[in-house]
mmCIF entry with sequence, helices, sheets and N, C-alpha, C, O atoms, coordinates in Angstrom:
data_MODEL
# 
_entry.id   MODEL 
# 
_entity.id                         1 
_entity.type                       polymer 
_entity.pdbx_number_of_molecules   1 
# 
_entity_poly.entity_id                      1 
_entity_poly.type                           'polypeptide(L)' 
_entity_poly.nstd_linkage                   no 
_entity_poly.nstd_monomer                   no 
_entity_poly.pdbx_seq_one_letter_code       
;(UNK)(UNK)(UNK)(UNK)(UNK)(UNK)(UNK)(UNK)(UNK)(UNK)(UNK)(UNK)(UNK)(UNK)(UNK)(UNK)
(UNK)(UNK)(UNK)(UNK)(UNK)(UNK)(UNK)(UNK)(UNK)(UNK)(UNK)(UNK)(UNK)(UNK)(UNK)(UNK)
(UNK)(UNK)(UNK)(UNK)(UNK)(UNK)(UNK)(UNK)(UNK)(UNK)(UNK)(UNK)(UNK)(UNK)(UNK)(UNK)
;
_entity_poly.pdbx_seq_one_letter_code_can   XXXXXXXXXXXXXXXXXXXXXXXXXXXXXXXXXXXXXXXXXXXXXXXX 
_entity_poly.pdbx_strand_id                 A 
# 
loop_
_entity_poly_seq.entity_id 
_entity_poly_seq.num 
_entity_poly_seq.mon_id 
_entity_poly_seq.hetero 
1 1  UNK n 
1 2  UNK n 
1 3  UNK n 
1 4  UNK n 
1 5  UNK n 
1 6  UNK n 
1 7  UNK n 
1 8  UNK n 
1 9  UNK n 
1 10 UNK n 
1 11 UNK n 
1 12 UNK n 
1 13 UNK n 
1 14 UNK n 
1 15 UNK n 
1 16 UNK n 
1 17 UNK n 
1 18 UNK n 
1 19 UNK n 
1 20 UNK n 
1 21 UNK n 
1 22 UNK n 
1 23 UNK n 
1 24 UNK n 
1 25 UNK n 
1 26 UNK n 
1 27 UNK n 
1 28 UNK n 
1 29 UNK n 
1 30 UNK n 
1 31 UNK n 
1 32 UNK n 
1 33 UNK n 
1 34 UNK n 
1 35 UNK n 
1 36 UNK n 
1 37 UNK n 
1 38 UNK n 
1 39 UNK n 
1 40 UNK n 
1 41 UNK n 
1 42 UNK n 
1 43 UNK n 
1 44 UNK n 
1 45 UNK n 
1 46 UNK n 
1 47 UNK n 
1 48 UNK n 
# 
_struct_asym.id          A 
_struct_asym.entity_id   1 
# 
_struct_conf.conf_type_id            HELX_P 
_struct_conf.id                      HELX_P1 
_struct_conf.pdbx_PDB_helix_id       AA1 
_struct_conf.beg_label_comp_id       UNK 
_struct_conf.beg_label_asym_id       A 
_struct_conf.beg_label_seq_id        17 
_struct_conf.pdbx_beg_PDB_ins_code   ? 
_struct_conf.end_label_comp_id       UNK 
_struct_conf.end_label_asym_id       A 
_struct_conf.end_label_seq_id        32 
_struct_conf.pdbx_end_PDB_ins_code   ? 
_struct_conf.beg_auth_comp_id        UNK 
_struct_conf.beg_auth_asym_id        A 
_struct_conf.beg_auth_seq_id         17 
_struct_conf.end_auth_comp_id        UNK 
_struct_conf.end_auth_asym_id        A 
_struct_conf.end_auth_seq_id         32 
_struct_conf.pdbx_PDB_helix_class    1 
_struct_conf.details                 ? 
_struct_conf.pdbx_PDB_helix_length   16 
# 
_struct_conf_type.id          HELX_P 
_struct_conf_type.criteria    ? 
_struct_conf_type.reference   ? 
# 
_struct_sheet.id               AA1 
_struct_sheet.type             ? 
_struct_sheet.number_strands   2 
_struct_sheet.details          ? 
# 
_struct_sheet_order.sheet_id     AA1 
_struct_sheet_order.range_id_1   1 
_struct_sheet_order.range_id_2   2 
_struct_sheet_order.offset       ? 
_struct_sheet_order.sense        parallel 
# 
loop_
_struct_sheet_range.sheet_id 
_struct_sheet_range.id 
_struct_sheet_range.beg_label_comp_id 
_struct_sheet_range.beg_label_asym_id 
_struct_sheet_range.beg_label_seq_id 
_struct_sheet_range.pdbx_beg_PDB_ins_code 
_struct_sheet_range.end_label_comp_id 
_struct_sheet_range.end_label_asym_id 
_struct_sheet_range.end_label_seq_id 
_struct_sheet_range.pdbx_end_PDB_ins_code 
_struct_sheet_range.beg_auth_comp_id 
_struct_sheet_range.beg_auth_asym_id 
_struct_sheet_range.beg_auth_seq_id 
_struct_sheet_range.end_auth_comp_id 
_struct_sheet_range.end_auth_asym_id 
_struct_sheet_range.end_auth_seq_id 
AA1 1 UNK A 2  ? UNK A 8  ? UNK A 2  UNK A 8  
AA1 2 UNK A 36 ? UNK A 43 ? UNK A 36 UNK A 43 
# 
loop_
_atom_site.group_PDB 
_atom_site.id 
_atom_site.type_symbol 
_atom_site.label_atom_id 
_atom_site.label_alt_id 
_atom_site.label_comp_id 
_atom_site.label_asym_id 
_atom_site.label_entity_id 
_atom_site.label_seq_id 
_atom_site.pdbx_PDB_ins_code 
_atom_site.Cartn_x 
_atom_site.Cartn_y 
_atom_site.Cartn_z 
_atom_site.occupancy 
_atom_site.B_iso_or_equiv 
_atom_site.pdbx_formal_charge 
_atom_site.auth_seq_id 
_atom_site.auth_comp_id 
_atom_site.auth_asym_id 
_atom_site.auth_atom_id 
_atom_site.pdbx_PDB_model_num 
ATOM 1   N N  . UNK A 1 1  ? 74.504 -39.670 -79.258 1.00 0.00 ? 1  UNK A N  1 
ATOM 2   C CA . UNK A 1 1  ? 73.086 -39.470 -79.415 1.00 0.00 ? 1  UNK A CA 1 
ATOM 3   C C  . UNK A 1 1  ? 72.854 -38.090 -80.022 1.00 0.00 ? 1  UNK A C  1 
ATOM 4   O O  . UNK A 1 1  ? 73.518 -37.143 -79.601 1.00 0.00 ? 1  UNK A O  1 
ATOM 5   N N  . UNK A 1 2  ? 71.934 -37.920 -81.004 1.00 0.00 ? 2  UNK A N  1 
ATOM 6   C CA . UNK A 1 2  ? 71.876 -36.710 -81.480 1.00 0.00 ? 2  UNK A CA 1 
ATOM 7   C C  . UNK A 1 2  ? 70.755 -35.973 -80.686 1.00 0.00 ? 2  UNK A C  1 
ATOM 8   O O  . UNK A 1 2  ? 69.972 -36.895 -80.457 1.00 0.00 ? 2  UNK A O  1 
ATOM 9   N N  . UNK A 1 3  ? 70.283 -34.974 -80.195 1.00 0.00 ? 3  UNK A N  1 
ATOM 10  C CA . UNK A 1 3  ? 69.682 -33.804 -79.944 1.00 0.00 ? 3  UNK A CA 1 
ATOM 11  C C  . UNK A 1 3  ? 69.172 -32.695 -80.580 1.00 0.00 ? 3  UNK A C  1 
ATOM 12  O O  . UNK A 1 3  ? 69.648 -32.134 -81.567 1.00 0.00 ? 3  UNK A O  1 
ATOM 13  N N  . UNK A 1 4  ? 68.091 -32.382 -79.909 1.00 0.00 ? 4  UNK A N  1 
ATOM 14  C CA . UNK A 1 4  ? 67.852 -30.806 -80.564 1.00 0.00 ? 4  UNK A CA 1 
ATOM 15  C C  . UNK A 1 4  ? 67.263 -30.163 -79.791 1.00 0.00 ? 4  UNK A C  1 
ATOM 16  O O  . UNK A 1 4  ? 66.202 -30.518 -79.277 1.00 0.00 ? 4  UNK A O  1 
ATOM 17  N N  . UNK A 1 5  ? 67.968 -28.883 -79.527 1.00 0.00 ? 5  UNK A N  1 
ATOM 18  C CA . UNK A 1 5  ? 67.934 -27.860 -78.536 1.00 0.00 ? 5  UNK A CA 1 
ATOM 19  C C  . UNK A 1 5  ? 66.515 -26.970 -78.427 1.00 0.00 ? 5  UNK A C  1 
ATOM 20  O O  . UNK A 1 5  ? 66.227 -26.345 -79.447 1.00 0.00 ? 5  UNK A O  1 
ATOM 21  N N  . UNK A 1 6  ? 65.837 -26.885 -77.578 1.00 0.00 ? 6  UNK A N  1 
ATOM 22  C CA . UNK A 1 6  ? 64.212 -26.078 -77.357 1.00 0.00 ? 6  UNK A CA 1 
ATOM 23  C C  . UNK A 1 6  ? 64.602 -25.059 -76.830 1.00 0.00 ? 6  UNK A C  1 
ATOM 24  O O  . UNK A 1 6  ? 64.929 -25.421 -75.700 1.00 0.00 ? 6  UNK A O  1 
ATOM 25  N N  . UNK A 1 7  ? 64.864 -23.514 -76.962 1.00 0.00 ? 7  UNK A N  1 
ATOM 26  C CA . UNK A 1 7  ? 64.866 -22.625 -76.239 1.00 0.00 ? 7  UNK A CA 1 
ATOM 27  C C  . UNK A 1 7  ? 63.945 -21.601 -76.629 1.00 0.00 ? 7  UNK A C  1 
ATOM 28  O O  . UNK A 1 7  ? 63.689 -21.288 -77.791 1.00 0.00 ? 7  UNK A O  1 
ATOM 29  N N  . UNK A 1 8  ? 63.226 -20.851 -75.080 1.00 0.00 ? 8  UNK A N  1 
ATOM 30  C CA . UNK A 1 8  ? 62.397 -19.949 -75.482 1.00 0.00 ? 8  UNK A CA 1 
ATOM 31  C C  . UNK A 1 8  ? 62.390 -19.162 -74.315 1.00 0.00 ? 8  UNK A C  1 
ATOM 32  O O  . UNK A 1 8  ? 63.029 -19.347 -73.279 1.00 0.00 ? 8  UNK A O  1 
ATOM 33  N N  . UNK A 1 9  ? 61.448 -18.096 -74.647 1.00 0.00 ? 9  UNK A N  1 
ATOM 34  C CA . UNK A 1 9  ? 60.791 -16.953 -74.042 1.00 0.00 ? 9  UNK A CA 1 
ATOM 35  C C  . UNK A 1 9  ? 59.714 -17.827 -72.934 1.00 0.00 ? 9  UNK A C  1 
ATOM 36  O O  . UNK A 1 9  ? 58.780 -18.578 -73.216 1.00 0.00 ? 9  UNK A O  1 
ATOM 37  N N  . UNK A 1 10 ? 60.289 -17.372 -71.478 1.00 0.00 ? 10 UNK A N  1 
ATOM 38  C CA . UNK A 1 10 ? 59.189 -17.466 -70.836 1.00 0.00 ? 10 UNK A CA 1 
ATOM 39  C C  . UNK A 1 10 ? 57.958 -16.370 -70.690 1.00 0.00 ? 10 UNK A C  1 
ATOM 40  O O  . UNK A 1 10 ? 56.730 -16.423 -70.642 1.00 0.00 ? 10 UNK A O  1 
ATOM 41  N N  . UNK A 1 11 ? 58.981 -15.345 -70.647 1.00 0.00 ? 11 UNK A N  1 
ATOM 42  C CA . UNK A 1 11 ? 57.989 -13.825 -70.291 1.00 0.00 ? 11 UNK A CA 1 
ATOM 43  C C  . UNK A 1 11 ? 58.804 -12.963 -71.469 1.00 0.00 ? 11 UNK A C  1 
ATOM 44  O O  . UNK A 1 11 ? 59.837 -13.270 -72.066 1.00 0.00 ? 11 UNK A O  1 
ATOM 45  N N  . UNK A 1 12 ? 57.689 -11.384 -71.624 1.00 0.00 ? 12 UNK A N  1 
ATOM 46  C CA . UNK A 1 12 ? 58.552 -10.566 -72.455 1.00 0.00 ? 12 UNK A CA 1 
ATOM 47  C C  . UNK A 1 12 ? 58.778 -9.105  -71.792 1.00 0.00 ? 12 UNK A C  1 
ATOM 48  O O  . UNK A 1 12 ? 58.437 -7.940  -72.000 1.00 0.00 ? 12 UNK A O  1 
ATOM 49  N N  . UNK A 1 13 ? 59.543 -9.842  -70.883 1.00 0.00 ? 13 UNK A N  1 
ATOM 50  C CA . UNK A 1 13 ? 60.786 -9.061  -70.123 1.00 0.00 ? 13 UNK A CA 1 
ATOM 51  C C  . UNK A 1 13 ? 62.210 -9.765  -70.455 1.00 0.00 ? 13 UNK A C  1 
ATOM 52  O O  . UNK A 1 13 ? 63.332 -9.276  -70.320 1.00 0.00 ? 13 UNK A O  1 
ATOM 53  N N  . UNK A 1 14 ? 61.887 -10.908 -70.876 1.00 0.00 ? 14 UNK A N  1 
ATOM 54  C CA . UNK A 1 14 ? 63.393 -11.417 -71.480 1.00 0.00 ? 14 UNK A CA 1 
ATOM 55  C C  . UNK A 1 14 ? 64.115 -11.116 -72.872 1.00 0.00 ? 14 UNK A C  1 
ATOM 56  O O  . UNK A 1 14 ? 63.550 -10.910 -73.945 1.00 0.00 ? 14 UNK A O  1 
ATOM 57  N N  . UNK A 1 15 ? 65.413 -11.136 -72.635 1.00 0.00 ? 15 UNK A N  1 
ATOM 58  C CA . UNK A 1 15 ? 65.905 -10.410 -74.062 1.00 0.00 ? 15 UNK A CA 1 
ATOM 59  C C  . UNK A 1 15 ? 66.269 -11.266 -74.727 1.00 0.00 ? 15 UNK A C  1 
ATOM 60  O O  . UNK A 1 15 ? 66.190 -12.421 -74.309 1.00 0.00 ? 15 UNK A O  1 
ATOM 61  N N  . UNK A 1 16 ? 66.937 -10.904 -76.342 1.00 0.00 ? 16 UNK A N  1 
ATOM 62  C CA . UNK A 1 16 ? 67.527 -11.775 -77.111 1.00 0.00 ? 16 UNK A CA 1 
ATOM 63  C C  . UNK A 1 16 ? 68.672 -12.400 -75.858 1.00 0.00 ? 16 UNK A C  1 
ATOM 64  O O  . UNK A 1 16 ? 68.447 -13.532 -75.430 1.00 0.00 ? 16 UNK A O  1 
ATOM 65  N N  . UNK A 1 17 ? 69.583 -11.811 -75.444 1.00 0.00 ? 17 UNK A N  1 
ATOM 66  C CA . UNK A 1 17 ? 70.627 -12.417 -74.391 1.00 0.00 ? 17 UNK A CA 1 
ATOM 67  C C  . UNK A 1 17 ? 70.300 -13.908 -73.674 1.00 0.00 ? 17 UNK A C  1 
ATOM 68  O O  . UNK A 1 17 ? 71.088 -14.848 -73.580 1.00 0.00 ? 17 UNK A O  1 
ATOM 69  N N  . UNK A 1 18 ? 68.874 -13.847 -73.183 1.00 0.00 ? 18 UNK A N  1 
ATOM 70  C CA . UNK A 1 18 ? 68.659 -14.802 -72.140 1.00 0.00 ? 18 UNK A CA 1 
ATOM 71  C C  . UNK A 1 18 ? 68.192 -16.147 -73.336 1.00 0.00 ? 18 UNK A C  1 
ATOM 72  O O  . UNK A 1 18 ? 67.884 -17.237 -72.855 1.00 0.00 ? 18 UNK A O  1 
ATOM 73  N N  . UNK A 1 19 ? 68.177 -15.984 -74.647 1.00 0.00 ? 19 UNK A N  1 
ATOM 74  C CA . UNK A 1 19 ? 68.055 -17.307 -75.487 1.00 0.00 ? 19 UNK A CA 1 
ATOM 75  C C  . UNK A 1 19 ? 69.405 -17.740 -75.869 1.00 0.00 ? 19 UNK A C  1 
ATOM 76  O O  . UNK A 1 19 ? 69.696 -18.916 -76.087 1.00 0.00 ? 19 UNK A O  1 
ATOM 77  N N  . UNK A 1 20 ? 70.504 -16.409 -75.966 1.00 0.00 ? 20 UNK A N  1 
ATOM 78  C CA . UNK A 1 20 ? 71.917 -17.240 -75.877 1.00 0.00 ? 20 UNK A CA 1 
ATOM 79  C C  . UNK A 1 20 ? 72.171 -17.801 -75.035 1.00 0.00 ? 20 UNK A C  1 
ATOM 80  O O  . UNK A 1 20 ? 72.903 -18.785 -75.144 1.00 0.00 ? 20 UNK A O  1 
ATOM 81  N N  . UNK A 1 21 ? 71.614 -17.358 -73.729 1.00 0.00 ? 21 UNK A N  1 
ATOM 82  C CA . UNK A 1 21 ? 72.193 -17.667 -72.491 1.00 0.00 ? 21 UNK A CA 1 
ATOM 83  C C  . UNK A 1 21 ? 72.081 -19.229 -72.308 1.00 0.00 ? 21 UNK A C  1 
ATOM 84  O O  . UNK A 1 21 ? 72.943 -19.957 -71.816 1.00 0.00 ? 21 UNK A O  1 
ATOM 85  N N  . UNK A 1 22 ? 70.465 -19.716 -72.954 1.00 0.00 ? 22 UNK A N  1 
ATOM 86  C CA . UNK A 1 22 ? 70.118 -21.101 -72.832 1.00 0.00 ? 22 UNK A CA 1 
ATOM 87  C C  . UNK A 1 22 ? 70.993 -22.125 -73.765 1.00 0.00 ? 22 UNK A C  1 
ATOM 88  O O  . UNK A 1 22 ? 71.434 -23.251 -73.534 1.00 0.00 ? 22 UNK A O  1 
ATOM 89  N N  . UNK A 1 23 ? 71.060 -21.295 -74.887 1.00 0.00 ? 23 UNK A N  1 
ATOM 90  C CA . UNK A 1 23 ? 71.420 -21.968 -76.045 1.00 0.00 ? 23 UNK A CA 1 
ATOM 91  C C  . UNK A 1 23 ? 73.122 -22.296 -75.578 1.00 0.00 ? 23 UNK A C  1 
ATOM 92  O O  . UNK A 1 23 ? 73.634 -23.327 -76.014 1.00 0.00 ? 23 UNK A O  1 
ATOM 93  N N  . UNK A 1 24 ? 73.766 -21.560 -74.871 1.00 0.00 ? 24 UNK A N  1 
ATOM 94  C CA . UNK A 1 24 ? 74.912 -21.463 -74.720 1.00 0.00 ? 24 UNK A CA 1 
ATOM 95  C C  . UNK A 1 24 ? 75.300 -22.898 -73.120 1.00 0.00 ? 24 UNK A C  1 
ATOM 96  O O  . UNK A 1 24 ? 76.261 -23.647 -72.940 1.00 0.00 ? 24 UNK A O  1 
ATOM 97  N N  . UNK A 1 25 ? 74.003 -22.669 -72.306 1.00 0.00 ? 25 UNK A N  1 
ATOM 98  C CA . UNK A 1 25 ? 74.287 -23.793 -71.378 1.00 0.00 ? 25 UNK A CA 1 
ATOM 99  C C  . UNK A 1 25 ? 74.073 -24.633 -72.148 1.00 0.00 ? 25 UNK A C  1 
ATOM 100 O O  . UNK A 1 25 ? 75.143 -25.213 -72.334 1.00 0.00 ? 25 UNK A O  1 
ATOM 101 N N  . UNK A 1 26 ? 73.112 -25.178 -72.879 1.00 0.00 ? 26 UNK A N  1 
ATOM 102 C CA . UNK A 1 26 ? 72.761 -26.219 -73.664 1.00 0.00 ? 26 UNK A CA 1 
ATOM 103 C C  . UNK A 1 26 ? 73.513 -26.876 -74.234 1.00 0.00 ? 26 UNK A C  1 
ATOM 104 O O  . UNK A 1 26 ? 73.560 -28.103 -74.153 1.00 0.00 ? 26 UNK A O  1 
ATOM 105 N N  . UNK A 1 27 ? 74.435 -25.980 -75.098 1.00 0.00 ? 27 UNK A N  1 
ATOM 106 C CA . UNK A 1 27 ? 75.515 -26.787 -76.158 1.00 0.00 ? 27 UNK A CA 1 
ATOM 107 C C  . UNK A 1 27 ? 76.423 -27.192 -75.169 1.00 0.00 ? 27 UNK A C  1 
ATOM 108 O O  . UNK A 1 27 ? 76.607 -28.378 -75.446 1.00 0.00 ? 27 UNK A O  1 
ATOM 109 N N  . UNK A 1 28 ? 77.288 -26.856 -73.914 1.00 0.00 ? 28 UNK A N  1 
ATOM 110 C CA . UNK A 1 28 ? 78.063 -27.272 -72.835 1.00 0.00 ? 28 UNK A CA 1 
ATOM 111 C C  . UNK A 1 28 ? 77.376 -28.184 -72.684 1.00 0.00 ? 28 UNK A C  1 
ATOM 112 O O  . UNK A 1 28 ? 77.710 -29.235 -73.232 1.00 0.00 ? 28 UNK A O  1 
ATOM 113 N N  . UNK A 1 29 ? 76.140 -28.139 -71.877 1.00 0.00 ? 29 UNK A N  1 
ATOM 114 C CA . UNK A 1 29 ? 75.668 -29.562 -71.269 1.00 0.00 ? 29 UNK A CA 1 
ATOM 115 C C  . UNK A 1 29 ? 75.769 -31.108 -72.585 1.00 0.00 ? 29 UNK A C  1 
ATOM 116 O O  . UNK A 1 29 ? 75.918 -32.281 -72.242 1.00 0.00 ? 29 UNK A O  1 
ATOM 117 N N  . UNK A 1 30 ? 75.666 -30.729 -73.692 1.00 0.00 ? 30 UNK A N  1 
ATOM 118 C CA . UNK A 1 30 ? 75.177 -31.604 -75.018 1.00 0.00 ? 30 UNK A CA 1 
ATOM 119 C C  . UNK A 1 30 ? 77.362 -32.149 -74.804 1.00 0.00 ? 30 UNK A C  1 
ATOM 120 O O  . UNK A 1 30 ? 77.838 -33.255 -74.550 1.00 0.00 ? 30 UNK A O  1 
ATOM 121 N N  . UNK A 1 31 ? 77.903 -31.138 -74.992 1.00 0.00 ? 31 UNK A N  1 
ATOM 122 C CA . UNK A 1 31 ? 79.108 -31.379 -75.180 1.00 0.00 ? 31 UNK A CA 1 
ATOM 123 C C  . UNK A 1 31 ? 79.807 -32.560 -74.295 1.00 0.00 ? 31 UNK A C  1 
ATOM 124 O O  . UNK A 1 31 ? 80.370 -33.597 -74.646 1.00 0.00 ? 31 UNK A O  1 
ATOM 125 N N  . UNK A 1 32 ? 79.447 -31.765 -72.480 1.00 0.00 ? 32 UNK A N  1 
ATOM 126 C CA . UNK A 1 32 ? 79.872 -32.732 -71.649 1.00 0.00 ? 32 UNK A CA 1 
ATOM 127 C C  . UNK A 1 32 ? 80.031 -34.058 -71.877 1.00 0.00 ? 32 UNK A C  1 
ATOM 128 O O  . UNK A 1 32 ? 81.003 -34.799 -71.732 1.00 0.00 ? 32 UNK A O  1 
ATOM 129 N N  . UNK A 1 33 ? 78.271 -34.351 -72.482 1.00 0.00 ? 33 UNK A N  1 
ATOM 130 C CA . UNK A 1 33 ? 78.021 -35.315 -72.138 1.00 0.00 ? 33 UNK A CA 1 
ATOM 131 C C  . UNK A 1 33 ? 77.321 -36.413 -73.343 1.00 0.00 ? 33 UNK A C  1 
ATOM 132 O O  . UNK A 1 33 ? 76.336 -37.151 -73.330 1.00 0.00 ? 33 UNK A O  1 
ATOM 133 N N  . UNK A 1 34 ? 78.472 -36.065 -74.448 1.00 0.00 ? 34 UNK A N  1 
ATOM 134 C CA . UNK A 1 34 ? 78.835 -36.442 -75.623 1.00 0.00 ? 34 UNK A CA 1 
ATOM 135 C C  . UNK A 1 34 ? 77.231 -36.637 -76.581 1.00 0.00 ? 34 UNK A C  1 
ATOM 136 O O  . UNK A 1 34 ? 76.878 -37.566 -77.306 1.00 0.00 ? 34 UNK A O  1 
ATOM 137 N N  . UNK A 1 35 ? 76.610 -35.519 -76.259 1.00 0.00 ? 35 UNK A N  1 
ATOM 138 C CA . UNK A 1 35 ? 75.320 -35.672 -77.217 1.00 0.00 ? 35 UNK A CA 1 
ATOM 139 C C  . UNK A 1 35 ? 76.130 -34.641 -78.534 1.00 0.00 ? 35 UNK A C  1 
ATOM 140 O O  . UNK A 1 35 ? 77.043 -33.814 -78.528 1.00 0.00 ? 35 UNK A O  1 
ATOM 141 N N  . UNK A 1 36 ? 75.224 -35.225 -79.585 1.00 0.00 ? 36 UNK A N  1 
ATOM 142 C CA . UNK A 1 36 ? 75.612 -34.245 -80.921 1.00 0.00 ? 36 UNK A CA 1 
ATOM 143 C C  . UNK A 1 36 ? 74.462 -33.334 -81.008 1.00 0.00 ? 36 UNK A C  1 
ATOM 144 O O  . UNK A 1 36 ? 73.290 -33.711 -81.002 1.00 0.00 ? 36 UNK A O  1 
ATOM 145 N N  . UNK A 1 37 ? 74.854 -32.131 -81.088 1.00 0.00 ? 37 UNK A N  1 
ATOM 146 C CA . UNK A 1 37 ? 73.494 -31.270 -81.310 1.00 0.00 ? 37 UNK A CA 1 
ATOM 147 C C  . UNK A 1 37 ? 72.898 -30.723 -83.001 1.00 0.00 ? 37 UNK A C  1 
ATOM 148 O O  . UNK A 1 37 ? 73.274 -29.718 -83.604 1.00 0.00 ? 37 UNK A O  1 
ATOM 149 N N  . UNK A 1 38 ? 72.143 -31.487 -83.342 1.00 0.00 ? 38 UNK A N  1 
ATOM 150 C CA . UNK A 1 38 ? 71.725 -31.628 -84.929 1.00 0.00 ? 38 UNK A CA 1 
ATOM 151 C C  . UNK A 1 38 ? 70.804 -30.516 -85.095 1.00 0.00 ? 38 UNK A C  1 
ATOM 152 O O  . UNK A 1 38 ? 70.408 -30.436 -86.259 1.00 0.00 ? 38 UNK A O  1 
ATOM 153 N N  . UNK A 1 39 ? 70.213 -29.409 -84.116 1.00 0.00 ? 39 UNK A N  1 
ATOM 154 C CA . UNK A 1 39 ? 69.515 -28.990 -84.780 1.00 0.00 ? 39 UNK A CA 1 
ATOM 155 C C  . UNK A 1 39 ? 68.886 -27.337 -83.265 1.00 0.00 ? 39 UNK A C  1 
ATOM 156 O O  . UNK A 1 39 ? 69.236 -27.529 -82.101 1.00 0.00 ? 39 UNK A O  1 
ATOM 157 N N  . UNK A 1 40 ? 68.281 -26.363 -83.508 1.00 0.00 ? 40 UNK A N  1 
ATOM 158 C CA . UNK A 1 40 ? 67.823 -25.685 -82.734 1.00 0.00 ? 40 UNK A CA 1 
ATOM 159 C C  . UNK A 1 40 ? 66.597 -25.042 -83.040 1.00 0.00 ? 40 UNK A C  1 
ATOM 160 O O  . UNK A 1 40 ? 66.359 -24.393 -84.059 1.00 0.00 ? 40 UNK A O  1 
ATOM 161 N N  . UNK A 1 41 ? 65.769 -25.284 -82.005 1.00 0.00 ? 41 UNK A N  1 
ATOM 162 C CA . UNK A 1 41 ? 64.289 -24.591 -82.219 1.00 0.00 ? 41 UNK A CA 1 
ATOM 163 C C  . UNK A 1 41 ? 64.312 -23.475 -81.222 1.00 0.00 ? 41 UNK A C  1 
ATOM 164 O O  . UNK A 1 41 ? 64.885 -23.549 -80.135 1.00 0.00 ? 41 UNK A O  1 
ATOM 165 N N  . UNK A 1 42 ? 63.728 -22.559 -81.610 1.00 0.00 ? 42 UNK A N  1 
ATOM 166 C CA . UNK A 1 42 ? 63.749 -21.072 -80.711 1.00 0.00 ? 42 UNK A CA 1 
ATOM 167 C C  . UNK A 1 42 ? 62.867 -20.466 -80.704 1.00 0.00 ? 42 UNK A C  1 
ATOM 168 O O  . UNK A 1 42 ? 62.800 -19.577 -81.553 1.00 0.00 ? 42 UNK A O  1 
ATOM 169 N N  . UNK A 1 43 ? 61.958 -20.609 -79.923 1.00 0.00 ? 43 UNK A N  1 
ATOM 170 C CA . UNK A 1 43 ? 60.240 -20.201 -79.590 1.00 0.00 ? 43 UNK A CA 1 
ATOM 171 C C  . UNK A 1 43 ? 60.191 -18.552 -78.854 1.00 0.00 ? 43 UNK A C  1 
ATOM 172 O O  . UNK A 1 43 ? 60.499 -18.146 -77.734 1.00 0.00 ? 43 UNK A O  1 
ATOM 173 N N  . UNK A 1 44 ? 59.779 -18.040 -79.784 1.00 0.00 ? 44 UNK A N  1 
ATOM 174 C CA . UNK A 1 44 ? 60.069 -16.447 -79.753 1.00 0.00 ? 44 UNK A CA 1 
ATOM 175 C C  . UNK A 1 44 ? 58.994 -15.271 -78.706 1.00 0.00 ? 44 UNK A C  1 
ATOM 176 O O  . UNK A 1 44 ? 58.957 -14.128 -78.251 1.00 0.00 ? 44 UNK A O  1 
ATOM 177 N N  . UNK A 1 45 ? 58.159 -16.703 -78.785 1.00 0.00 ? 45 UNK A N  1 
ATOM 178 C CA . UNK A 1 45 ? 56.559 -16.371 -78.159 1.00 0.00 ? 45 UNK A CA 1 
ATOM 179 C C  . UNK A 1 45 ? 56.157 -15.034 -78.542 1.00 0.00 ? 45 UNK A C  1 
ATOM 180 O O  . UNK A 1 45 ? 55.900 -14.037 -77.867 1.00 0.00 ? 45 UNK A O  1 
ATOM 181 N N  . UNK A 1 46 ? 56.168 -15.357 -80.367 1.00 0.00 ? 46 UNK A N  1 
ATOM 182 C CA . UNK A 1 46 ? 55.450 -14.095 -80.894 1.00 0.00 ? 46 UNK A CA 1 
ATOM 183 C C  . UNK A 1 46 ? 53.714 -15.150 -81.295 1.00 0.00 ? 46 UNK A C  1 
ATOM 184 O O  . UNK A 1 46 ? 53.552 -16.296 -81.716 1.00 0.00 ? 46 UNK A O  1 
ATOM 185 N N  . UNK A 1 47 ? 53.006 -14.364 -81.012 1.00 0.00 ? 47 UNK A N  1 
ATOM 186 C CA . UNK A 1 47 ? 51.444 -14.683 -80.452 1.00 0.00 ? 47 UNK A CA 1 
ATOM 187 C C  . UNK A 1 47 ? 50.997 -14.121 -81.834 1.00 0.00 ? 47 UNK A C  1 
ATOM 188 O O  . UNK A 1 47 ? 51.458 -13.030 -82.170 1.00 0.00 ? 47 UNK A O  1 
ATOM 189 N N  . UNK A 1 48 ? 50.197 -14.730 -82.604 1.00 0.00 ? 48 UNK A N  1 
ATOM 190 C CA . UNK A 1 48 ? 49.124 -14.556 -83.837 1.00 0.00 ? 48 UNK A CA 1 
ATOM 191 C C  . UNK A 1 48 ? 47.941 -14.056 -83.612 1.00 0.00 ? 48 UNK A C  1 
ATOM 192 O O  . UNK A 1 48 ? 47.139 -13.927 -84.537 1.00 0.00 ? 48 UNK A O  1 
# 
């Protein structure tokens, strides 16, 4: 099954680190459990 990964900023006390951090459980969990990961969105929660 293909996938695509959502990671973001809850608050901005979080660093670049804590979107690897997601991105990094994410691709493990996708791996486990034989998803293909086609693609990543990364919501920066920069506000207009």
């Amino acid at each position: 099954m293909n996938v695509v990964i959502y990671a973001r900023f809850s608050s901005h006390s979080q660093t670049e680190q804590s979107i690897e951090g997601q991105l990094k459980v994410c691709y493990e969990y996708a791996e486990a459990n034989r998803y293909t990961v086609v693609g990543e969105y990364i919501d920066r929660a920069i506000v207009g």
